[in-house]
C-alpha positions in Angstrom: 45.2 68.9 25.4 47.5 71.3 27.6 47.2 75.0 26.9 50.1 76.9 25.9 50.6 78.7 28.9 51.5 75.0 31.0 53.5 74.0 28.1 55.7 77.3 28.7 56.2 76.5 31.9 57.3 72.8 31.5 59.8 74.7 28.8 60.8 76.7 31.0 61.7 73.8 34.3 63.5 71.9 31.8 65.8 74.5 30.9 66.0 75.5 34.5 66.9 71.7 35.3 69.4 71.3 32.6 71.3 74.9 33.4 71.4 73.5 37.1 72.7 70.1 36.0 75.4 71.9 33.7 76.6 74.2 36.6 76.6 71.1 39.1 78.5 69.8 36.3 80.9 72.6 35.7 81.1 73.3 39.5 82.3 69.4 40.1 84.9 70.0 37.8 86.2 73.1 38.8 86.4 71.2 42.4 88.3 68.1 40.9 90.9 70.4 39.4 90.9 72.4 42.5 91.8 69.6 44.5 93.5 67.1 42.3 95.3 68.9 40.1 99.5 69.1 40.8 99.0 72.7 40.4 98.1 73.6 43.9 100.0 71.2 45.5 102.0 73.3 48.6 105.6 74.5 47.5 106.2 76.2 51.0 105.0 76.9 54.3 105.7 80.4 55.9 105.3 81.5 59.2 105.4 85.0 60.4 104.3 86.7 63.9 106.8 84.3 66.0 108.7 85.5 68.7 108.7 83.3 71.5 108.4 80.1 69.3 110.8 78.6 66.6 109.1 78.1 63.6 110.5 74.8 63.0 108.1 74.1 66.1 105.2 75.7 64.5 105.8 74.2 61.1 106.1 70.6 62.9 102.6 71.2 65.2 100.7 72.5 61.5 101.9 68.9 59.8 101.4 70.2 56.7 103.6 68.3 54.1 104.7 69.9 51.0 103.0 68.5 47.6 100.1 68.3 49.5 97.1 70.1 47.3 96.5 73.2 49.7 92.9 73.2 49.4 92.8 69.7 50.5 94.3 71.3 54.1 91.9 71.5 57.2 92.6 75.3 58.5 90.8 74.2 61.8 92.6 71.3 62.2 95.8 73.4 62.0 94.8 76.1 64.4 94.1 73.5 67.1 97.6 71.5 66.4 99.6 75.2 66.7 97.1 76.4 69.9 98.3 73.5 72.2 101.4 76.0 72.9 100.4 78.3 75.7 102.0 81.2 74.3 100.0 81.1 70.8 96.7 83.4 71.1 95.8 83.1 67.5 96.6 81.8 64.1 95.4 82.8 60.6 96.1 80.6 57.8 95.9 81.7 54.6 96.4 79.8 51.0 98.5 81.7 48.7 99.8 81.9 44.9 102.2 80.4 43.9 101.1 77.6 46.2 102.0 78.1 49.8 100.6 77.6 53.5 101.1 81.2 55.3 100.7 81.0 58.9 100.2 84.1 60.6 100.6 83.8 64.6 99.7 86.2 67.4 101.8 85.2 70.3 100.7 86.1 74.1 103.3 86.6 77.2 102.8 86.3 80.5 101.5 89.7 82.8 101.0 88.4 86.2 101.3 85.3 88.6 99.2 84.3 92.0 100.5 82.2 94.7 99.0 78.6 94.6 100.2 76.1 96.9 103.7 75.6 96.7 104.4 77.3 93.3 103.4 80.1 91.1 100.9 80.4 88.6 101.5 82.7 85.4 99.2 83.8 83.5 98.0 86.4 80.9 95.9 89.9 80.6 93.3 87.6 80.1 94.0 85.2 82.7 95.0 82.6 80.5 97.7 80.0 82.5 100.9 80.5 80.5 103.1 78.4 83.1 103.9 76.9 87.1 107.3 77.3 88.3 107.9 76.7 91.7 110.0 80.1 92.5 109.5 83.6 91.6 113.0 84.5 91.5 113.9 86.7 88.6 110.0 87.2 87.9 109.5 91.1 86.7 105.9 90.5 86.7 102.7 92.0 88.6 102.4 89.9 91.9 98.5 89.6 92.9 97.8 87.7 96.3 94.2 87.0 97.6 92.8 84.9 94.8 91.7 81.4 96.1 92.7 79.2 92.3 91.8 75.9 91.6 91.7 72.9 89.2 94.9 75.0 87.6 95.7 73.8 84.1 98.1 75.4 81.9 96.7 76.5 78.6 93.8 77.2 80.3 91.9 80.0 81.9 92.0 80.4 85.7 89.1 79.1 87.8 88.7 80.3 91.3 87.0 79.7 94.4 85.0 83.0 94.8 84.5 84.7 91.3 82.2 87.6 93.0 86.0 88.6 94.5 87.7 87.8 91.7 85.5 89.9 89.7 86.3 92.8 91.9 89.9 92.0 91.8 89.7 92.6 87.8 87.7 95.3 88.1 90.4 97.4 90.3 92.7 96.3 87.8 91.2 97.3 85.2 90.7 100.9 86.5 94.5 100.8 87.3 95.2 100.1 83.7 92.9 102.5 82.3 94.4 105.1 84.4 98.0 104.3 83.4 99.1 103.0 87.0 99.0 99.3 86.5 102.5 99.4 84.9 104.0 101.3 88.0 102.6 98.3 90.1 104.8 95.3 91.4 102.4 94.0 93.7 98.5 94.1 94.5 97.5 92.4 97.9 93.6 91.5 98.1 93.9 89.1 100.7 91.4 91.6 102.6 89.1 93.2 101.1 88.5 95.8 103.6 92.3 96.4 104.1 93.9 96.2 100.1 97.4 97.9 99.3 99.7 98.1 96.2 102.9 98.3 96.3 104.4 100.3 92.8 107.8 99.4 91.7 109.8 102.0 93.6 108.8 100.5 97.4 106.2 102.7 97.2 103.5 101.3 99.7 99.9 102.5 98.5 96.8 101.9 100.8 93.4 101.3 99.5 91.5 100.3 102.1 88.1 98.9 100.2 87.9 99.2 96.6 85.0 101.3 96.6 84.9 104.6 94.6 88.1 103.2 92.7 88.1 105.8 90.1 88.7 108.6 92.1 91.3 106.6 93.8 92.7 106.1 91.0 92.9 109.8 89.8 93.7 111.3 93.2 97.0 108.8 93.0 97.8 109.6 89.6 98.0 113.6 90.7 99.9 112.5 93.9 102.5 110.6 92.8 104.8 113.3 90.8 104.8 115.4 94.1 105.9 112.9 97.0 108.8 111.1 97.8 108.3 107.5 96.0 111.1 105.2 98.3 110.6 102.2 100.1 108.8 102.6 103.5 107.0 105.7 102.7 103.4 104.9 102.2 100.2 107.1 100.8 96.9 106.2 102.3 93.9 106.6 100.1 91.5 105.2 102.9 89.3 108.2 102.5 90.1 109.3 99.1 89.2 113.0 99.9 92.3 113.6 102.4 95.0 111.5 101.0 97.9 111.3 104.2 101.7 110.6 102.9 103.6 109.4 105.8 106.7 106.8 106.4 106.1 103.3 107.5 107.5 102.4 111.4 110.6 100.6 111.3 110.2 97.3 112.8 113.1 96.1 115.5 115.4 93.8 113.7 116.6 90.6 115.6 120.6 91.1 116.3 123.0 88.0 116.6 125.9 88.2 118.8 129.0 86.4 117.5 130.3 83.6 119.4 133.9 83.2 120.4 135.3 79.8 120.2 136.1 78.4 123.2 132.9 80.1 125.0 129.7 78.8 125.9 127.6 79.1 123.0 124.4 78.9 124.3 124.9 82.3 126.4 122.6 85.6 126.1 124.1 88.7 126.6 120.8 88.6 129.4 122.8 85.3 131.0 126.4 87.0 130.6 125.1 89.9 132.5 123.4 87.9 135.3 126.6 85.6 135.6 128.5 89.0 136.1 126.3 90.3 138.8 126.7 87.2 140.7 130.0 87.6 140.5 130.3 91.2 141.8 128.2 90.0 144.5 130.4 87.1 145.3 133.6 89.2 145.3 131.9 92.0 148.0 130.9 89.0 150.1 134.0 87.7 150.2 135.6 91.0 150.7 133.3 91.8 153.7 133.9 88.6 155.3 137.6 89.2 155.1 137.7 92.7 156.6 135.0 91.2 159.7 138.0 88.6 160.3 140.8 91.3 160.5 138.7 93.5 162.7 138.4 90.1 165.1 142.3 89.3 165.4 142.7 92.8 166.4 140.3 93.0 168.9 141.6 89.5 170.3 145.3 91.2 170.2 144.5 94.1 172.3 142.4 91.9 175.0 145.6 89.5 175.1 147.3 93.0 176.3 
C-alpha cells in the first residue's frame, strides 16, 4: 500500500499536468484567434523616415497585402525585401492598433567616393557602396585617392587590396572628423603614405607628410586655419607638426597657343618664324654686299679705261 506522502505527490503531478494541458489549451486558442480571427487583418501600411525613397517603392518591396492577419507577417522577411535599396540602413516594423503595418526607415546618403578604374565609387560613413557613375561632375562629396578597391558591389561594403592602409586611411579620418575638419575637406590624397595632403574646400593645400602623431596635426590645423590666408595655391605644411610653415605654391608655366592666320603655314613655331627671318636678314646683307662689290668694280674699270 502507498503511504500518504507518494499519494500527495501523484495529487499533486496530476494537477500540475492538467493546469499545463489547460494553459496549452488556452494558449492555442488565444494563438488561433490571434491569427485567424478578421480582427487583425491589416487596414493600412504606413511608412515614415523616407526621404530619398517614394513610399510607394517601399510599400511595393514590404509586399504586404491588406486583409492579411498582421501577426501572420514575417518582420524579417520584410526588412530584407526593403534593404535591397542601397540607401535603406534600417527598418523597424512595428504591428499597431487598429490593425496596421508601421514601417519605420532610416535612410543613409552617400559621404565619399574613390577612383576605381574608369568610374567612381560612392559610398557611405561606413563604407557601404551607395552607387558607380562613371563621372564626378557635380559631385560635392569628400574625394579620397590611394585606396586599391576590389570585387566592388553596390549595396555592399568596400573590400580593398591592402586593409593595414586602409585601416590607417580611416583612422586619419576619423581624427579629422573628431576634430571638426573633415567637413572643411574636399579631397584626401593617400596615394603615398610618406607624402599625404588634403586639400579643404577653399583651395586650401594642406601637407601631412606621414600620418603619424595625427592628433596633434590635427589640433595644430584647427588653431591655424582662422589666422592664414585660406585661397587656392597657398599651402600649410604640417610635415613637422612643431613648426608649421604657410607659404604659396610655385606657379607652374602654362603652355601658350599662338593663333594661326588663315592663309599661313600652320605648322610654324614662333622658334621657325624667327629662324626663317634671320635667314632672310642674312640673305638681304649678302645680296646687298655683293651689289655694292660690283659697283666698286665698274668704277675702277671706268677710271683704267681713262
Amino acid at each position: 500500500m502507498a503511504s500518504p506522502t507518494k499519494q500527495k505527490r501523484k495529487r499533486r503531478r496530476a494537477i500540475l499536468r492538467r493546469r499545463l494541458m489547460l494553459f496549452t489549451l488556452l494558449l492555442l486558442m488565444i494563438l488561433a484567434v490571434l491569427l485567424f480571427t478578421p480582427w487583425f487583418n491589416i487596414r493600412s501600411v504606413e511608412v515614415v523616415g523616407n526621404d530619398q525613397i517614394p513610399t510607394e517603392k517601399i510599400v511595393q518591396l514590404a509586399a504586404i497585402p491588406e486583409g492579411t492577419n498582421m501577426f501572420r507577417i514575417s518582420g524579417s522577411r520584410v526588412r530584407r525585401a526593403i534593404m535591397q535599396l542601397p540607401e535603406i540602413e534600417a527598418v523597424r516594423m512595428q504591428r499597431l492598433l487598429p490593425p496596421k503595418i508601421r514601417l519605420t526607415i532610416t535612410e543613409t546618403y552617400p559621404t565619399m567616393y574613390f577612383p576605381y578604374k574608369s568610374a567612381y565609387v560612392l559610398t557611405n560613413e561606413n563604407g557601404k557602396v551607395m552607387s558607380m557613375q562613371t563621372t564626378n561632375d557635380g559631385l560635392d562629396l569628400l574625394y579620397i585617392t590611394g585606396v586599391e578597391l576590389k570585387d566592388v558591389k553596390v549595396n555592399k561594403n568596400l573590400t580593398v587590396q591592402d586593409t593595414e592602409k586602409f585601416d590607417i586611411i580611416i583612422e586619419t579620418l576619423r581624427i579629422l572628423q573628431d576634430a571638426e575638419l573633415l567637413s572643411e575637406v574636399r579631397s584626401c590624397h593617400f596615394d603615398n603614405l610618406s607624402d599625404c595632403h588634403l586639400y579643404l574646400t577653399d583651395g586650401l593645400k594642406i601637407i601631412l607628410g606621414t600620418t603619424d602623431d595625427m592628433e596633434y596635426k590635427a589640433s595644430m590645423l584647427k588653431s591655424i586655419l582662422p589666422r592664414v590666408n585660406r585661397v587656392e595655391g597657398c599651402y600649410v605644411d604640417l610635415t613637422t607638426p612643431s613648426r608649421a610653415v604657410y607659404g604659396t605654391l610655385p606657379e607652374e608655366p602654362k603652355e601658350e597657343e599662338v593663333p594661326s592666320t588663315e592663309g599661313e603655314d600652320e605648322t610654324k613655331t614662333p622658334v621657325t618664324e624667327a629662324k626663317e627671318a634671320e635667314s632672310a636678314d642674312a640673305e638681304t646683307k649678302t645680296n646687298t654686299e655683293e651689289k655694292t662689290k660690283s659697283t666698286q668694280t665698274a668704277d675702277t674699270s671706268a677710271d683704267a679705261a681713262v
